[in-house]
N, C-alpha and C positions, 0 to 999 in steps of 0.2 A: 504494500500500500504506500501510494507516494505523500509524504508531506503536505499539507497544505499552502504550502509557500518554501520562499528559500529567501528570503529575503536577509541578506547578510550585513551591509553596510551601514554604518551611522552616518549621516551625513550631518553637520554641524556649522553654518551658518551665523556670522552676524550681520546682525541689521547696518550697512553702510553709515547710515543719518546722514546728513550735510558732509558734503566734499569740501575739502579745501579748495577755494577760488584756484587758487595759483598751481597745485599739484594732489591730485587725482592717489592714493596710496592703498595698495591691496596688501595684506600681511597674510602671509600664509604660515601656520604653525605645524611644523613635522617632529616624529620623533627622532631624525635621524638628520645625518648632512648626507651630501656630497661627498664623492673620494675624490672628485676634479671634474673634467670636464669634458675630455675625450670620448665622444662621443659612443666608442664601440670596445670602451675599455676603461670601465668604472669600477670594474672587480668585482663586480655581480650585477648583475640581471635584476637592481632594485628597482619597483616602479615606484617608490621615494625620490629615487633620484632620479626617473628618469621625468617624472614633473616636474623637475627643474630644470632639465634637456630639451625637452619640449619645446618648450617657450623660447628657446634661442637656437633651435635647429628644424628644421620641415623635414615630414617624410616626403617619400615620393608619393606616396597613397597613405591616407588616413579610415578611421574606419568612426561610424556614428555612433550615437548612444545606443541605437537598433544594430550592431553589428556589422552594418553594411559597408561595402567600401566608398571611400570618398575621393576626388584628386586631391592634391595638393602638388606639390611640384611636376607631376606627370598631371595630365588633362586627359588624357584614353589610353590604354594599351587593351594590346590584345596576342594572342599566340597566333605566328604566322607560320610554326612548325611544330613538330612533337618536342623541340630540342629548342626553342625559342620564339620568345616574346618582343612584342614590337613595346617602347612605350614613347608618346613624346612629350615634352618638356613645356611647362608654361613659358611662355614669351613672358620680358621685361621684370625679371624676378634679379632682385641683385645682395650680393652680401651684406653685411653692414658698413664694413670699410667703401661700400659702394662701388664694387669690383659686379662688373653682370657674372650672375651663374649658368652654366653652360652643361651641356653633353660632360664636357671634360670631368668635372665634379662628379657625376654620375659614375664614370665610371671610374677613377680614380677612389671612389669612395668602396663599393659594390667590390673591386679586384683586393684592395684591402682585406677586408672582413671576408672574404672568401678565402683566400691566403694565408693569411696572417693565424697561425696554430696556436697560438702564443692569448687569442683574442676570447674574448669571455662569448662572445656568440659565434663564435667559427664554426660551430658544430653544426647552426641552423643557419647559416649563408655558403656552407663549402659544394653545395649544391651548385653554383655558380660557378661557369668553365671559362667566360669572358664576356665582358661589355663589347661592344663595337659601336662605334663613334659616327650614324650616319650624316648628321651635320648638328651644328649648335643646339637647335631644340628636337634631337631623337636618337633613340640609343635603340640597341637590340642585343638583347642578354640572353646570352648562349649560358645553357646548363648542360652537364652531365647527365642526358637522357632528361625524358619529359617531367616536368615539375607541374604539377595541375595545382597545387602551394605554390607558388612563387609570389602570387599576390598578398598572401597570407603572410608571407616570411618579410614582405617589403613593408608589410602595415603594421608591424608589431613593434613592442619593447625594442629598443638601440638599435632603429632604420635610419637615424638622422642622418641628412647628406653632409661632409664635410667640405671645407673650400680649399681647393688642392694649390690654388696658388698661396694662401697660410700657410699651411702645411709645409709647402717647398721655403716657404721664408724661415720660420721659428721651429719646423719640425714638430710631430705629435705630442711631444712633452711642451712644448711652448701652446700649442690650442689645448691641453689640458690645462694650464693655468690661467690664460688669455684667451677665451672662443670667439670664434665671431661663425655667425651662422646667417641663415636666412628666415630666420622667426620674431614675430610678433614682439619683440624683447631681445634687448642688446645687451651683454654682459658690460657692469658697474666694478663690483668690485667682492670678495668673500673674506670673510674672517672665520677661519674653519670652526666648526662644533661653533658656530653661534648663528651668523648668516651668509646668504648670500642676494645681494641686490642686482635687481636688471631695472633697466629702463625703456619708455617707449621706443619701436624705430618707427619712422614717420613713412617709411617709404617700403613698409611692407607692403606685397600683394595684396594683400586683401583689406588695406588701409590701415590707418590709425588706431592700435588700440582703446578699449574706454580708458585704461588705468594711466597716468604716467609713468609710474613707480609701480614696481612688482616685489617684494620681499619676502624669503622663504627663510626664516626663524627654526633654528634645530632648539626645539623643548625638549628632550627626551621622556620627563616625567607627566605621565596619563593628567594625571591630577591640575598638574601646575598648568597644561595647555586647556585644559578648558577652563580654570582661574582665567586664564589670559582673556581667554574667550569671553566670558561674560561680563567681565568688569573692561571691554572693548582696547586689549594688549595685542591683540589680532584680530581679522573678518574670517579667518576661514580657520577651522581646527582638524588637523586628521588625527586617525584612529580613537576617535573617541570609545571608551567602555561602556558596555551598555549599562553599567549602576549610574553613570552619570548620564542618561536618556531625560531622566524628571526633572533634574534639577536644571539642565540646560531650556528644556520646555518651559518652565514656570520661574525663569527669568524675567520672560518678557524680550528679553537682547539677543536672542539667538533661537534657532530655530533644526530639530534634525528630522533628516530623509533618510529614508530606504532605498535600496538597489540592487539588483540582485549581482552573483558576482561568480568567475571562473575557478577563483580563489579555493583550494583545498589545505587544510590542516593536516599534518599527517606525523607518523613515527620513520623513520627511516634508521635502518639495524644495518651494522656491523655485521657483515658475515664473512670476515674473513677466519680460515681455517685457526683453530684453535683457540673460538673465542664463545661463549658462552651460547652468543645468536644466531652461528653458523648453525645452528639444530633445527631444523624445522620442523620440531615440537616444541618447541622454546620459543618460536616466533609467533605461532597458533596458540600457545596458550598465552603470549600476551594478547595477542587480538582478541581470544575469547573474554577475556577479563575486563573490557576497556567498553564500558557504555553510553554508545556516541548519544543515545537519546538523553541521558542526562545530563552529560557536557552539553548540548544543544537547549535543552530545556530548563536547566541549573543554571547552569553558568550562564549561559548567553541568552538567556529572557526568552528562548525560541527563536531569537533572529539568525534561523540557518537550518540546514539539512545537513541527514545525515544519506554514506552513500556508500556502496561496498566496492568501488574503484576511484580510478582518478578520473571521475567520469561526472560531468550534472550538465542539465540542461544547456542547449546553445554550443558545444564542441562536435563538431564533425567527425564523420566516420569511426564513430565510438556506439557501444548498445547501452546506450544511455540507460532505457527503459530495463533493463536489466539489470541496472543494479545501483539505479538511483533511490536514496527510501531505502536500502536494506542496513538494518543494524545485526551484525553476526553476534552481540552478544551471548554469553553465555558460561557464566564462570564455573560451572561443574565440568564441565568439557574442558577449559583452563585446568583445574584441579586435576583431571585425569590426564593430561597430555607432558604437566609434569610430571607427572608421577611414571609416564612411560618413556620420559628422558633419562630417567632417574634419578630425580631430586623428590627428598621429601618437603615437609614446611618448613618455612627460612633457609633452606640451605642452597638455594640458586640466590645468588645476588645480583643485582644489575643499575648500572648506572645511567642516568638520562641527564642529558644538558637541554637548556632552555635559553633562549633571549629573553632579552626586556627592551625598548623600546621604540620597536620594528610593527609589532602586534599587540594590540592589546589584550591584557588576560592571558597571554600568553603562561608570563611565572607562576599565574596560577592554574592554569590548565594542566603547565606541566606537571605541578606539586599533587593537584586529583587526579593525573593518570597514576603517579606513584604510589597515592593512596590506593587504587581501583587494585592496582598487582599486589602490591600487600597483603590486599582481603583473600586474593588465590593463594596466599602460600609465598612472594616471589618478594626479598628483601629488596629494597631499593634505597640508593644515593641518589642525589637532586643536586647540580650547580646550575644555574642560572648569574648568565653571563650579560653583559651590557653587548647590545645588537653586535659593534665593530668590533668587538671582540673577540664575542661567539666567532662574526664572522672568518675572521683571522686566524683564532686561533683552534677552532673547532671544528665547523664549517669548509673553510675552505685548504685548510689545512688536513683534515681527514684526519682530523688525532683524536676520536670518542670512542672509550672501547667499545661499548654497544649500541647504544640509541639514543637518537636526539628528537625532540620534539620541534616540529619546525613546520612551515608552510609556504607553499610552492602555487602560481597561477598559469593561465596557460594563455599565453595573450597573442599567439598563432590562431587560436581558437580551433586547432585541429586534433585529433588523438595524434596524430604522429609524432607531436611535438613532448611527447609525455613515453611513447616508446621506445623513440629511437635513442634515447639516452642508456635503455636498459641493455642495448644492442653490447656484445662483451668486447667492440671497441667506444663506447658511449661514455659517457661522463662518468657514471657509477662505477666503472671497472677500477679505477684509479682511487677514486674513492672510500669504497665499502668493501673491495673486493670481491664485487658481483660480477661472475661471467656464468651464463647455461646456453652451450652450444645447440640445443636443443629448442631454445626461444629463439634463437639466430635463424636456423633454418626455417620453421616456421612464420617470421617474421619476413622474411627474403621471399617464401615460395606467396604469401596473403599482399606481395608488394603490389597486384594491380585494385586489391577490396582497400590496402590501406595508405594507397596512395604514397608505398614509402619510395624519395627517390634520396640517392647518395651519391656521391661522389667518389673516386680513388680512394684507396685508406693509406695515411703516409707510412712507411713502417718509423720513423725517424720519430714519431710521439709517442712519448710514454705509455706504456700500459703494463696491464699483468696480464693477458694474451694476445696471442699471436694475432696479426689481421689478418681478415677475413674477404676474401674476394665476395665482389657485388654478383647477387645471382638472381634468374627472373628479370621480367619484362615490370614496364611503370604502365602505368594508365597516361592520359594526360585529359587537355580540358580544351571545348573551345568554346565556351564563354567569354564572349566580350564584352568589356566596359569602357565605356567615353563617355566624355563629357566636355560642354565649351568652359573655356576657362573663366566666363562669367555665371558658372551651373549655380542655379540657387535651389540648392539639393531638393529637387523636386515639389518645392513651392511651398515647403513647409517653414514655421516660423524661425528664426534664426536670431542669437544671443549674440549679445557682445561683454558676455564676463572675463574681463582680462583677456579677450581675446580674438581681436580681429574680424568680429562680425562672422563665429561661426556657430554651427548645431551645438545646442546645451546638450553637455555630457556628464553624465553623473558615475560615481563608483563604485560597481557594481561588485559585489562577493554573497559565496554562496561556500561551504562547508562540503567538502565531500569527502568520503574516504573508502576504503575498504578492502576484503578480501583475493587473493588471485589462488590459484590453487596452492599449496603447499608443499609442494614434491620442489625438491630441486634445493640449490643451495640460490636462494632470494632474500635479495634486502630489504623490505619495505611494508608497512602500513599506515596506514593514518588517519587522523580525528578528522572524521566528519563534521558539517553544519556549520553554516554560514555564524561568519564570526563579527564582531560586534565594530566597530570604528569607523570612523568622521571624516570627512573631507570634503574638499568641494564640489560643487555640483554645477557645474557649469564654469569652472573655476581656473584659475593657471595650474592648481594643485594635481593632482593625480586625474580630475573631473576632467577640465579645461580643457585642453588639445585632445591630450590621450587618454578617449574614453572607457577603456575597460582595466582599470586601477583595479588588484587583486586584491582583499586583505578577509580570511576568515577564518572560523574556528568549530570545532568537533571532534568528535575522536574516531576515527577510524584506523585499521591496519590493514595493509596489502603484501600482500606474497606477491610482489615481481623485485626486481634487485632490488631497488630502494627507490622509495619514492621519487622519481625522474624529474627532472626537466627543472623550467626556473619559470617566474614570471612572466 
């Protein structure tokens, strides 16, 4: 039985009041900064950060609050082969330093992050075999076999175009401290872990923002950003907690929204050999012990679902309806799955790491899934680390012995964007120690139902197996999209929150998680139900440009390597 809602996001709003005559100022409050500003190398796949990339870089194709695609630096493309797409370029679109943007950018950007192994999204642009440069406004991107995604990969998380003649001046480390883009907002100036300011550019395409000034505030502390929030320290607050839903309502100065969201919570395990979670009775009986209905309904007021994959509403070529709604609960099945590991009560121990403030409720989701394994039998340690931390030194570092509590979006909006990481050359090999050649093959031979297309594998990039030749035929697609570069996205109303005179986008999260089969050595499960936090809605924040901002909460676990993919 499906949920009656998934509604995951808080969204958190203050009331403007009177503008200042002389300067127009939006404050946006996040729990996190910036690592810099390189557009395709931030060090994760945060959509924290990348609502601050936004605003000073254009994709080539954006997507709406409804999912859909939109132009933005390209005006139509379409696939003129199985192996490539046509796209052309808005005319009169120029940098900030007021250099015109061209074809060259395009692909100078595009060959990068297809290349470059070294890059936080290379894994989801290495699909890409060459731009070709037909004259100033049109390019034709050649892939590695047919991509029926490529529209998908060009609209997501860290698409922003870079300006290659920058680039070639101060080099990638210098636009990481100094950007200059072709977005609604000019980089001012950052003072790390506190802000970072932009200001209007007057000669964006799509005209003059409402705001002058745009300001992203790192608050770390839940509490102290919605303080700010209502006594007017900020207009816009992300991740709000839902304890604080009433009190921001009955202010009077602020106002929160819903929205639904791609966003899944999840546990993701340790399974390298000789480590407690490599057992796949040890990983089953923590799934069975961990009750997403009441992380969903406890914790999180209901604002979420719960889901027995990395799978909810609105992702492609996934069975949604199979296993959205399912909660595997079950703590006597936990009780006995220990027991046929061979641990009796207390004598399995296990450690979980947590962030703090990336998500809200997060340190305490974690500190209730630890309780939840306790009650089966299964001792548990709890650190809970500050976001950059985590990130650093947990996270992206792969130093957890067994499981972290953590959460992941899919802003491809496709299933493949969540499989292909489990592939045993994918991100998680490296990671967790996830490889089952036996998900490989399967995953290679389902390449025309699931649209997977890949690239060469280099051997020269670390891993702990061997690569893997590409086998099977792709699908591809010939849907086409255009549009004139004056499209008024099909006549419907259009916003100007901080933003250029485009479609209001709000941020959308939705909790899912869940089981995969058990057999095999797999990393991964996770909390279900949309989790509870604030942002803007129509906003520069996570809302504003880029509409599908991830952030929720549940509990679920999954048997495939480890919960995949990023943002």
């Amino acid at each position: 039985m499906r949920p009656r809602g998934y509604l995951g996001a808080l969204l958190a709003v203050l009331a403007l009041g009177a503008a200042n005559a002389q300067v127009r100022e939006l404050v946006v409050a996040q729990g996190i900064d910036v690592k810099g500003f390189d557009v395709h190398s931030s060090g994760s796949s945060v959509t924290a950060e990348e609502s601050v990339l936004v605003n000073i870089y254009d994709y080539l194709v954006w997507r709406t609050a409804d999912g859909e695609f939109e132009p933005g630096l390209a005006v139509s493309w379409e696939p003129i082969a199985p192996d490539a797409w046509r796209f052309v370029l808005r005319e009169g679109v120029v940098w900030h330093d007021g250099q015109p943007f061209t074809a060259e950018d395009v692909k100078f950007t595009l060959e990068r992050i297809s290349r470059d192994e070294s890059l936080v999204e290379y894994e989801n642009y290495r699909q890409i075999r060459e731009v070709e440069v037909v004259n100033d406004h049109e390019v034709i991107i050649h892939t590695h076999g047919p991509d029926p995604i490529l529209v998908n990969r060009l609209s997501r998380l860290n698409s922003g175009i870079a300006p290659k003649h920058h680039v070639e001046a101060v080099g990638w480390e210098g636009l990481a401290t100094n950007p200059i883009g072709t977005g609604p907002y000019r980089f001012v100036e950052w003072w790390r872990d506190d802000r970072v300011v932009l200001e209007a550019f007057d000669d964006h395409w799509r005209g003059r923002p409402a705001f002058d000034r745009l300001v992203f505030r790192t608050i770390p502390e839940d509490s102290t950003r919605v303080g700010e929030l209502i006594t007017g320290g900020v207009h816009v607050a992300a991740n709000v907690p839902v304890q604080d839903r009433d009190r921001i309502e009955a202010s009077g100065a602020a106002r929160v929204e819903l929205q639904p969201s791609t966003f899944i919570n999840m546990i993701v395990f340790n399974v390298r050999e000789g480590t407690e979670t490599a057992n796949p009775l040890v990983r089953e009986a923590i799934d069975k012990a961990i009750d997403r209905d009441l992380l969903v309904q406890g914790v999180m007021g209901g604002l979420g679902a719960v889901t027995a994959a990395r799978l909810n509403p609105g992702i492609s070529a996934a069975p949604v309806d199979q296993y959205f709604g399912v909660n595997p609960y079950d703590p006597e099945r936990a009780r006995q799955a220990l027991a046929e590991a061979g641990y009796g009560p207390g004598e399995l121990k296990i450690k979980l790491y947590g962030s703090s403030g990336r998500h809200p409720l997060l340190p305490e989701v974690t500190e209730i899934v630890a309780a939840m394994l306790e009650q089966v039998g299964i001792s548990t340690e709890v650190e809970v680390l500050e976001f950059s931390a985590y990130t650093s030194r947990v996270w992206n570092a792969a130093a957890f012995e067994h499981l972290v509590v953590t959460g992941l979006g899919n802003s491809m909006r496709d299933n493949i964007f969540a499989m292909r990481a489990l592939l045993c050359d994918g991100s998680y090999a490296d990671r967790v120690g996830w490889c089952n050649e036996r998900f490989d093959e399967l995953m290679y031979a389902a390449e025309p139902r699931w649209t997977l297309t890949s690239a060469p594998r280099c051997s020269t990039r670390r891993r702990t197996s061997s690569p893997r030749s590409v086998r099977g035929s792709r699908c591809s697609s010939s849907r086409t999209w255009s549009a004139s570069p004056t499209r008024s996205n099909g006549g419907r109303a259009r916003t100007s929150c901080c933003g250029c005179s485009r479609p209001s986008r709000g941020t959308d999260r939705v909790a899912a998680a869940g089981p995969r089969p058990y057999g095999g050595r797999s990393g991964s499960r996770g909390l279900g139900g949309g989790r509870p936090g604030a942002s803007s809605h129509g906003s520069p924040g996570s809302a504003g440009r880029y509409g599908w901002r991830s952030t929720s909460y549940g509990a679920w676990c999954r048997w495939s390597r480890c919960c995949s993919g990023s943002r």
